[in-house]
C-alpha positions in Angstrom: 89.6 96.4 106.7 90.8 98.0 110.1 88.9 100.2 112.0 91.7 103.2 113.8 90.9 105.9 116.4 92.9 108.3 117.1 92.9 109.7 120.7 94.7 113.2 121.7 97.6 112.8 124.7 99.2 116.1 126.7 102.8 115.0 128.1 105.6 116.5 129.8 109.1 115.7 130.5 112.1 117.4 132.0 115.0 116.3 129.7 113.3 117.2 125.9 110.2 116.7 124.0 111.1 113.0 122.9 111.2 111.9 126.1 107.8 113.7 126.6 106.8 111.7 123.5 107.7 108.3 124.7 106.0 109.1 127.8 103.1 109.7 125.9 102.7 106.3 124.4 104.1 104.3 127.6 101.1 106.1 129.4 98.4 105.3 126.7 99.7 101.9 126.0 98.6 101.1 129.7 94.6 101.4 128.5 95.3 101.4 124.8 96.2 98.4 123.2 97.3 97.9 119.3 99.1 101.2 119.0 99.9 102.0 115.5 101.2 105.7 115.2 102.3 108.9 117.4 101.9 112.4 115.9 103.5 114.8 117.6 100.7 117.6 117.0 102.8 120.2 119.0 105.5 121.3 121.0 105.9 123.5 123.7 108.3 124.6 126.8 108.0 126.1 130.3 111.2 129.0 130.5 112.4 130.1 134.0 114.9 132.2 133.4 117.3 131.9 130.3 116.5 127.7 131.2 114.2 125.6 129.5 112.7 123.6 132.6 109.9 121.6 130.9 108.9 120.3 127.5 105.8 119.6 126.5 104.0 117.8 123.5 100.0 117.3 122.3 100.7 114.0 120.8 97.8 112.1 118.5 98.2 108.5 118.8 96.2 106.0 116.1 95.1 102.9 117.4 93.6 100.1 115.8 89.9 98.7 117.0 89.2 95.2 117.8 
């Protein structure tokens, strides 16, 4: 039987919310090891003007524990 914990990661990115998903996991894969699952939780973006200038995401990733 596996034990899995699932931790909450805010991330951002400047081109679209699955880039601010990727970053997401490349950042907690620095401390977190045996990555399982991402859930993007939600989704959000920073408007200046009639632009979208930032997207953001609250991302739940399950990891298992050794």
């Amino acid at each position: 039987m596996a034990v899995l914990k699932v931790i909450e990661v805010l991330s951002n990115s400047n081109e679209s919310w699955e880039d601010a998903a990727r970053n997401a996991v490349k950042h907690a894969a620095k401390s977190v090891k045996n990555i399982r699952s991402a859930y993007i939780h939600e989704q959000s973006a920073i408007v200046n003007g009639d632009n979208i200038t930032e997207f953001r995401v609250n991302v739940k990733i399950t990891f298992e524990v050794n």
